[in-house]
C-alpha positions as CSV (number, residue, x, y, z in Angstrom):
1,X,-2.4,-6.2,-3.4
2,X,-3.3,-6.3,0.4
3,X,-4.4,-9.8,0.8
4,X,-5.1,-9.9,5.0
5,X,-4.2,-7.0,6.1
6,X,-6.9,-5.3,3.4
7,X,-9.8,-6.2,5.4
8,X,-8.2,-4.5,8.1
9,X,-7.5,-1.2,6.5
10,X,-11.1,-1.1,4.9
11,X,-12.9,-1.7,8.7
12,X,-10.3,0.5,10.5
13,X,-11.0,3.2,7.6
14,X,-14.8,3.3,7.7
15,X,-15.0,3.9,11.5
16,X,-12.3,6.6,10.9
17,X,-13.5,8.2,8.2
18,X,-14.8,11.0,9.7
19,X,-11.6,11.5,11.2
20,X,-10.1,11.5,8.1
21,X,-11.6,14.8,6.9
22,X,-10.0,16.9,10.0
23,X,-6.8,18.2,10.4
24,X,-4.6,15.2,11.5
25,X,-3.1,14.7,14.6
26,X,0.5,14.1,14.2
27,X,3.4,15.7,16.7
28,X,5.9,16.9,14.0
29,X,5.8,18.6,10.8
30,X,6.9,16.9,7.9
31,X,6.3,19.2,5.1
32,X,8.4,19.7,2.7
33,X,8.5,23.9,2.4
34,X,10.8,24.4,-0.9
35,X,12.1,21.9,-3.9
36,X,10.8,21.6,-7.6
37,X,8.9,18.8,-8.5
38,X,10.8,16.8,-10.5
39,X,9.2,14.1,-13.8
40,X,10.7,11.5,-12.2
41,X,8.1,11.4,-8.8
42,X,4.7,9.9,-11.8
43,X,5.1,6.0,-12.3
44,X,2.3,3.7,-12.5
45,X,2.4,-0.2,-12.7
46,X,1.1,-0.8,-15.9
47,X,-0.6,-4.3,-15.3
48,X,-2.3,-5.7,-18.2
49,X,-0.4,-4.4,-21.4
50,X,0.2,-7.9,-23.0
51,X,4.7,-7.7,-23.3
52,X,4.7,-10.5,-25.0
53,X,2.5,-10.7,-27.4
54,X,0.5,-8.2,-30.2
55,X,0.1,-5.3,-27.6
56,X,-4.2,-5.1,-26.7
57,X,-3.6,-1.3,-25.0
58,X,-1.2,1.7,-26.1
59,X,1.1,2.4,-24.1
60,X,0.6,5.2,-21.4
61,X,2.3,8.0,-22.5
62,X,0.7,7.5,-26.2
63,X,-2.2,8.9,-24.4
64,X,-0.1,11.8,-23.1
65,X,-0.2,9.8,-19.0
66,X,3.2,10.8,-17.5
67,X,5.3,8.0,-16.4
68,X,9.1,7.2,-15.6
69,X,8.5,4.5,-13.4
70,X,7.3,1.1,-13.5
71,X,6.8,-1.9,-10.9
72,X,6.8,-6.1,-11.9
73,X,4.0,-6.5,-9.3
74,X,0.5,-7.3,-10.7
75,X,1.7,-7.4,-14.4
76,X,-0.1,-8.9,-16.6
77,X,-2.9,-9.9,-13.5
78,X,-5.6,-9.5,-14.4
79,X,-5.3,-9.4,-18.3
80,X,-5.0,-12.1,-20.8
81,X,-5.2,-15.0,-18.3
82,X,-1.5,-15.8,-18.8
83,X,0.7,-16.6,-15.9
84,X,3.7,-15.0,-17.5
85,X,4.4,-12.2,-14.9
86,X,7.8,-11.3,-13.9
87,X,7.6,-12.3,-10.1
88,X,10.5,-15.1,-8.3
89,X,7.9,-17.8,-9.0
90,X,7.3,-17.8,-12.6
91,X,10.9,-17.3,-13.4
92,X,12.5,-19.8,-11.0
93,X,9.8,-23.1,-12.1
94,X,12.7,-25.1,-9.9
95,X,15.8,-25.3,-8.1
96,X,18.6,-23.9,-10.2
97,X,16.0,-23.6,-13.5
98,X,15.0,-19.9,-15.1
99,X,12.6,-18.7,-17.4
100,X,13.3,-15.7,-18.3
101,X,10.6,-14.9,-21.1
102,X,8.2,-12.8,-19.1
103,X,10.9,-10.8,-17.4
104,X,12.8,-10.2,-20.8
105,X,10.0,-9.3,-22.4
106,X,9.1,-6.7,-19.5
107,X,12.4,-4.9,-18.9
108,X,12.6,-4.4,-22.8
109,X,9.2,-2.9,-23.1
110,X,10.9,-0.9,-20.3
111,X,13.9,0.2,-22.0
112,X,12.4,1.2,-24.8
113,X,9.6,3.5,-23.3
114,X,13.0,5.1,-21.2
115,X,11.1,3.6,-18.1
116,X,13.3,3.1,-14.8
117,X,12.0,-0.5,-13.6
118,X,10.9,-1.8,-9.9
119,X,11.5,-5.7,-9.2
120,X,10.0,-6.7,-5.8
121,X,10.6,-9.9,-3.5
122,X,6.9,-11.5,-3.6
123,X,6.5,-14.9,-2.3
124,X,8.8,-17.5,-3.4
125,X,8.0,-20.5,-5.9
126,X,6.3,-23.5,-3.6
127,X,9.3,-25.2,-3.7
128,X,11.4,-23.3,-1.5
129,X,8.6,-24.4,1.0
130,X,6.3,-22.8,3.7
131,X,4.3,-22.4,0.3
132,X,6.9,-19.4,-0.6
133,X,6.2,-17.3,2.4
134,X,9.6,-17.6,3.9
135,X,12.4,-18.5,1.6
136,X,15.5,-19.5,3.0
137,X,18.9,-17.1,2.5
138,X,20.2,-19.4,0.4
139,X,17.3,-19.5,-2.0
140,X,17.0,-15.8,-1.8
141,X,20.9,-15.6,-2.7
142,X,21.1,-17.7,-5.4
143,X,18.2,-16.2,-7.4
144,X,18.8,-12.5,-6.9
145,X,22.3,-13.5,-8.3
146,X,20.8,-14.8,-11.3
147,X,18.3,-11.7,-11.7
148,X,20.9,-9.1,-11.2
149,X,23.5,-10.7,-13.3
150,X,21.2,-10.8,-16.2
151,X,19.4,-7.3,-15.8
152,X,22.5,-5.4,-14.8
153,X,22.3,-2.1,-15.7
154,X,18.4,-2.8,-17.0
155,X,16.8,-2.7,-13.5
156,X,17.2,0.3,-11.3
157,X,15.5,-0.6,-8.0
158,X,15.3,-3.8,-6.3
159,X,12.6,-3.9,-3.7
160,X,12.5,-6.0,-0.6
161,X,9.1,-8.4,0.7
162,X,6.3,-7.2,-0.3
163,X,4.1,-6.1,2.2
164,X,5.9,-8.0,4.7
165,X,3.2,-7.5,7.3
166,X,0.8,-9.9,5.6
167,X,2.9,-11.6,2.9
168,X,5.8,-12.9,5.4
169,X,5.3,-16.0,8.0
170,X,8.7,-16.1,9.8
171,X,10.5,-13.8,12.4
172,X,11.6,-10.3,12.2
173,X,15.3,-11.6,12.1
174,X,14.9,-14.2,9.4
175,X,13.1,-11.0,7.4
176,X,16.4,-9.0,8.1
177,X,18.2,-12.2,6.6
178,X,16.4,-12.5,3.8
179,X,16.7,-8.5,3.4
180,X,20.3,-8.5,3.5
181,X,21.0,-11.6,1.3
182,X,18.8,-9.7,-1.7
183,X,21.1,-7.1,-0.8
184,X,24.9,-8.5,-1.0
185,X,23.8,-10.6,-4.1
186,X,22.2,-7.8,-6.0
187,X,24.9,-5.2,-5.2
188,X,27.5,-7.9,-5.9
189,X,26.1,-8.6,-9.7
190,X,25.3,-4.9,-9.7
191,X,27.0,-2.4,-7.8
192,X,25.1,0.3,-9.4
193,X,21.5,-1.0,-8.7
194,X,19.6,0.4,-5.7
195,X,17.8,-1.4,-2.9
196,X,14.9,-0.5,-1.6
197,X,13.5,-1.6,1.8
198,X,10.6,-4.5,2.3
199,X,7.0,-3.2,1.5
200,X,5.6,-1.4,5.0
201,X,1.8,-1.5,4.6
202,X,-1.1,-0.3,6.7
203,X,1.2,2.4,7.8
204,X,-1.9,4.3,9.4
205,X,-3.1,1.3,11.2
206,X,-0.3,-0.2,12.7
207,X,2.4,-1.0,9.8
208,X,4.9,1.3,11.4
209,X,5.2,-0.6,14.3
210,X,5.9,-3.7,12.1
211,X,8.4,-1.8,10.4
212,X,9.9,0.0,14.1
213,X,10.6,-4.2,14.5
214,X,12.2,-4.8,11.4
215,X,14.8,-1.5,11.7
216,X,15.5,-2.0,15.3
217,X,16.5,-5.6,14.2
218,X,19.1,-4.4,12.0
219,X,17.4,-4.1,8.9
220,X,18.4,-0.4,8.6
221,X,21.5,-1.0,7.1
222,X,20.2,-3.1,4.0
223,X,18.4,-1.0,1.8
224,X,19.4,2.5,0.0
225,X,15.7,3.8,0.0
226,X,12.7,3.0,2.3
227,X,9.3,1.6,0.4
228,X,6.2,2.3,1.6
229,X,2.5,1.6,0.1
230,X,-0.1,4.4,-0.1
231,X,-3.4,2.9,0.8
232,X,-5.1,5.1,3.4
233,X,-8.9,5.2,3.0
234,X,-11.2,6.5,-0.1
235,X,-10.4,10.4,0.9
236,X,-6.5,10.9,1.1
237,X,-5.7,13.2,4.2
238,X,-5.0,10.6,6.3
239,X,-1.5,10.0,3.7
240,X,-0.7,12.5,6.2
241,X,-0.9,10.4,8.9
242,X,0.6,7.2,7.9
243,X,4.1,9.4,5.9
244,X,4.5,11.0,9.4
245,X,4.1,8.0,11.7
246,X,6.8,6.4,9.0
247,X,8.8,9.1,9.6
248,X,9.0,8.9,13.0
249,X,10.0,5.8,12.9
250,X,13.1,6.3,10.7
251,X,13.9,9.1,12.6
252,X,13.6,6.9,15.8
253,X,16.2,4.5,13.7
254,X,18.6,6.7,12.8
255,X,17.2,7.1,9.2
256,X,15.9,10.4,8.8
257,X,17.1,11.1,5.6
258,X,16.5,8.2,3.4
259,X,14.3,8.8,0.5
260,X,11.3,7.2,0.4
261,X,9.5,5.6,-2.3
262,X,5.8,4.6,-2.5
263,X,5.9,1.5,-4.8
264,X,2.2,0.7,-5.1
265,X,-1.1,3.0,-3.7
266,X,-4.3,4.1,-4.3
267,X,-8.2,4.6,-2.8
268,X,-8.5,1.8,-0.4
269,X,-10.5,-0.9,-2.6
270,X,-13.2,-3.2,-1.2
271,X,-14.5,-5.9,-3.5
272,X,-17.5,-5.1,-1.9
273,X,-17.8,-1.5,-2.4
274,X,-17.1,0.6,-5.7
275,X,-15.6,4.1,-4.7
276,X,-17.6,6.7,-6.4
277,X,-16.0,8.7,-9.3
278,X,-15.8,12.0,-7.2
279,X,-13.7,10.7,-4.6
280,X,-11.7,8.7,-7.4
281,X,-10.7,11.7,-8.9
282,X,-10.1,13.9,-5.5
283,X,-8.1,11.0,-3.8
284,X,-5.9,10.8,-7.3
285,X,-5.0,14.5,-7.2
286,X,-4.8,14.7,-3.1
287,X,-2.7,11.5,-3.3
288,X,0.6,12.9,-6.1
289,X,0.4,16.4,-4.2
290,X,0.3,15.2,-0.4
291,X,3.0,12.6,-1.1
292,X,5.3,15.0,-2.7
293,X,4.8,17.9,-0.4
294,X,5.6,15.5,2.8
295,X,9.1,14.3,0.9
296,X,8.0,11.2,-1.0
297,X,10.8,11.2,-4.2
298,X,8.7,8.9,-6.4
299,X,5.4,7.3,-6.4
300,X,4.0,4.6,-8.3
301,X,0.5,4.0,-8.8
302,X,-1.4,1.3,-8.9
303,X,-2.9,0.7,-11.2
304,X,-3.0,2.3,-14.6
305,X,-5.4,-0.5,-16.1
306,X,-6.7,-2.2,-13.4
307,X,-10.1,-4.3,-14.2
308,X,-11.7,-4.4,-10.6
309,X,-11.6,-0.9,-9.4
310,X,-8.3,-0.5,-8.3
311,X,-6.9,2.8,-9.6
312,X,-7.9,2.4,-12.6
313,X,-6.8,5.1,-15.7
314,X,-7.5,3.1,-18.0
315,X,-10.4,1.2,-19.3
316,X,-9.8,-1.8,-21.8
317,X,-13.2,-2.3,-23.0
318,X,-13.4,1.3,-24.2
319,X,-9.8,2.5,-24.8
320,X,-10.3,5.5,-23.1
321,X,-9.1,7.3,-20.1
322,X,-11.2,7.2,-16.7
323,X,-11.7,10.6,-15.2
324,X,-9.3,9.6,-12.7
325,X,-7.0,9.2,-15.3
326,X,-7.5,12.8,-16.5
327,X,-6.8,14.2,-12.6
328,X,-3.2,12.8,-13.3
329,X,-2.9,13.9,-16.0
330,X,-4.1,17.1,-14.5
331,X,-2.0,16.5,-11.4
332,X,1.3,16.1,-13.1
333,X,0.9,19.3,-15.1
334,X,0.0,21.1,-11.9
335,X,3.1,19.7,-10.6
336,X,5.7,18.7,-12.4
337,X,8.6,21.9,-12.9
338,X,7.0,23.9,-10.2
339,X,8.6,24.8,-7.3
340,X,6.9,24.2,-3.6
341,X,6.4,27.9,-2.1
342,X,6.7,27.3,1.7
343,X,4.6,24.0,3.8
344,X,1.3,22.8,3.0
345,X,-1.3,24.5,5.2
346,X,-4.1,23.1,7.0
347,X,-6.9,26.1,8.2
348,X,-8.7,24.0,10.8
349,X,-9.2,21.0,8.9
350,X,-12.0,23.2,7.0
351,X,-9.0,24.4,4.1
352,X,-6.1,22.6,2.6
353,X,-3.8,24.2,0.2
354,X,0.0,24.4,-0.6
355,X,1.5,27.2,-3.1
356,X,3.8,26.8,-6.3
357,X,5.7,29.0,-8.1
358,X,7.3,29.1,-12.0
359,X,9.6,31.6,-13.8
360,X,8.1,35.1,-15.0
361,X,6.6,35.7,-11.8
362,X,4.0,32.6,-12.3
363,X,2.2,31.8,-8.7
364,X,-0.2,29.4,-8.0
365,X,-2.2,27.5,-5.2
366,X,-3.7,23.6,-5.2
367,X,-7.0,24.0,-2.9
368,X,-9.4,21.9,-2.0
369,X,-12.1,21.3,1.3
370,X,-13.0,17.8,2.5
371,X,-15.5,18.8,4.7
372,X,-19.5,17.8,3.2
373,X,-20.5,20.2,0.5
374,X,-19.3,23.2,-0.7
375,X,-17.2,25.9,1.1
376,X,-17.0,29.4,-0.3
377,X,-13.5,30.5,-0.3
378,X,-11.6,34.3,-0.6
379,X,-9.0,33.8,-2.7
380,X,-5.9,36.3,-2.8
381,X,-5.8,38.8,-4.8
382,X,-2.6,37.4,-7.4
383,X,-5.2,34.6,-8.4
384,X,-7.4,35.6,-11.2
385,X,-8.4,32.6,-12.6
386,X,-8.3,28.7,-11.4
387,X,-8.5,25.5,-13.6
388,X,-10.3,22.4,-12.6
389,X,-9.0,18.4,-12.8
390,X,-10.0,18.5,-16.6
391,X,-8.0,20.7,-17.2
392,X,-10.7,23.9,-18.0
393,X,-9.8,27.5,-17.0
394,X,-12.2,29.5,-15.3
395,X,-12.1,33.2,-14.5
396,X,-12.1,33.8,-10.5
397,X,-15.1,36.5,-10.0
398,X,-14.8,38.9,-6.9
399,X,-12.1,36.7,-5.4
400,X,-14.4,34.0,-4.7
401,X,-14.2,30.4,-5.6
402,X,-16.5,27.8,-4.3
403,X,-13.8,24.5,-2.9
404,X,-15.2,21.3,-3.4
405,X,-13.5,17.6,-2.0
406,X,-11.7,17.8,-5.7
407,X,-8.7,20.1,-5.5
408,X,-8.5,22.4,-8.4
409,X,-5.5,24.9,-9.0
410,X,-5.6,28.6,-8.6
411,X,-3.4,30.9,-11.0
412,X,-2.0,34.0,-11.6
413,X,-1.9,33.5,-15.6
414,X,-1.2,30.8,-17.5
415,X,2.0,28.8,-16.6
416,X,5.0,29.8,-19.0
């Protein structure tokens, strides 16, 4: 959901892409170097499971797909060719009028699959004017009153504009406005509920600067958790790149230790071009452990049944998983209950690896190479055997394991 700014990212990430399998150039270290990796960090938007009606997919975790975490953007598009998504201007169909039937209907799918729940601020209905691009305070106020009060205690997060860089037409102080009136009216119907910053986008190709604007305006002090959208390029190291240049800026606003969320992500899409399944599965994998290793506390991926190729885990037609789909899986097992054993390392762009460790003396290593074929590796001599993104074990034979662009996990044993 990238609308102008996607064209952007896809040129600006072809002519970098082979800068995008080196080491990347950044002036700080961000890695995280200890911390277990909690559940809670695998959401997905799940887009076209049909609320409302006789359900046409399983639900995710039927199919044994971890997720805690869902987000209202891009439900039910594309799916049944409904228009019953919970976004401002399907529920607000006039001034002072609510329909609340898509929104029920998606927070108590929620509740009962023990989901925490994301609503974002996407455009407003047309008639708040400037064809919903730039709602007035007022307008903003009155609605997020009416949400909150009705979801108290339902909804968790609150999210401001969504990718404000593309998807907002006025000034960085009337985005600041708007920011702070979702905040005093959602905290006022619900003091428990947590804000999350508008949507910074293109992070890697000039969103931070965007966002630098926004913070040094005073937005800073309206949101509990900064959001942030994980579309890089088709390869994944250059998450790197864009997580540290946000950091920076927080840092540079006083924010440097706000949690940040990424609310939507995944390979950069082109409707142009169809990302092979290799680099579908490697960027899934690179994408969960990157994130969480440079401090990211939850991400939510998009999508987890998308019909044109954008993250997709799930394929309608068939009912079965994609292969991408199986690297989360994969991914989430790798990660989840393991503790981070020191900073990610980087061996001259040619290696990337970061260590894990369990109870019972369990250690473990998530490898991969993004250079062009394959790269012979010497792997340590605690690692006897290494499993791949399906999940298959293979015995490690004279400590040498050929690294591919798809990370697979080395292992001491068997995880308790």
């Amino acid at each position: 959901m990238k609308r102008l700014l996607s064209a952007i990212i896809f040129v600006l990430s072809l002519l970098n892409a082979h800068d995008s399998l080196a080491a990347p150039r950044h002036g700080q270290n961000w890695w995280l170097s200890s911390g277990t990796v909690p559940a809670s960090y695998f959401g997905l938007t799940v887009q076209s499971y049909n609320y409302n009606f006789p359900p046409t997919e399983a639900w995710p975790t039927t199919k044994s797909v971890p997720l805690t975490i869902v987000r209202n953007m891009g439900v039910w598009w594309p799916g049944d060719g409904k228009v019953d998504y919970p976004v401002w201007s399907v529920i607000n169909t006039s001034n002072g009028v609510y329909d609340w039937t898509g929104t029920d209907a998606w927070v108590a799918i929620g509740q009962a699959n023990n989901v925490d729940m994301i609503f974002c601020l996407e455009m407003g209905p047309s008639w708040t004017g400037s064809s919903g691009h730039n709602p007035t305070t007022t307008q903003v106020t009155n609605f997020y009153s009416a949400l909150a009060t009705r979801y108290a205690g339902k909804i968790k997060y609150y999210e401001g504009f969504n990718e404000f860089v593309d998807g907002f037409s006025g000034t960085t102080a009337q985005l600041v406005a708007i920011q702070q009136a979702m905040y005093q009216a959602v905290k006022a119907a619900d003091p428990n509920a947590i804000i999350l910053s508008p949507t910074v986008s293109g992070i890697a190709y000039g969103g931070a600067v965007f966002y630098n604007s926004f913070l040094a305006a005073g937005g800073g002090q309206w949101f509990d958790i900064a959001a942030m959208h994980g579309y890089v390029d088709h390869y994944g190291e250059t998450l790197v790149t864009a997580i540290s240049q946000l950091r920076t800026v927080l840092n540079a606003n006083g924010l440097s230790n706000i949690p940040i969320i990424d609310t939507e992500g995944a390979w950069q899409d082109s409707p142009s071009q169809v990302i092979s399944n290799t680099l579908q599965i490697a960027f899934t994998i690179k994408a969960f452990v990157l994130e969480y290793w440079l401090g990211v506390s939850r991400k939510v991926w998009y999508a987890y049944d998308n019909n044109q190729n954008v993250g997709t885990f799930y394929t309608q037609a068939t009912g079965n998983l994609t292969d991408a789909g199986t690297a989360y899986i994969q991914a989430a097992t790798w990660l989840t209950g393991a503790s981070l054993n020191g900073h990610f390392q980087l061996t001259n762009g040619l290696i990337w690896y970061g260590d894990l460790t369990r109870g019972g003396g369990y250690q473990a290593r998530i490898i991969w190479t993004p250079a062009d074929g394959a790269t012979t590796y010497t792997a340590p001599n605690q690692f006897t055997q290494y499993k791949d993104y399906t999940g298959t074990k293979h015995s490690i034979v004279a400590h040498t394991v050929t690294l591919g662009i798809i990370p697979i996990i080395l292992e001491s044993s068997d995880p308790p």
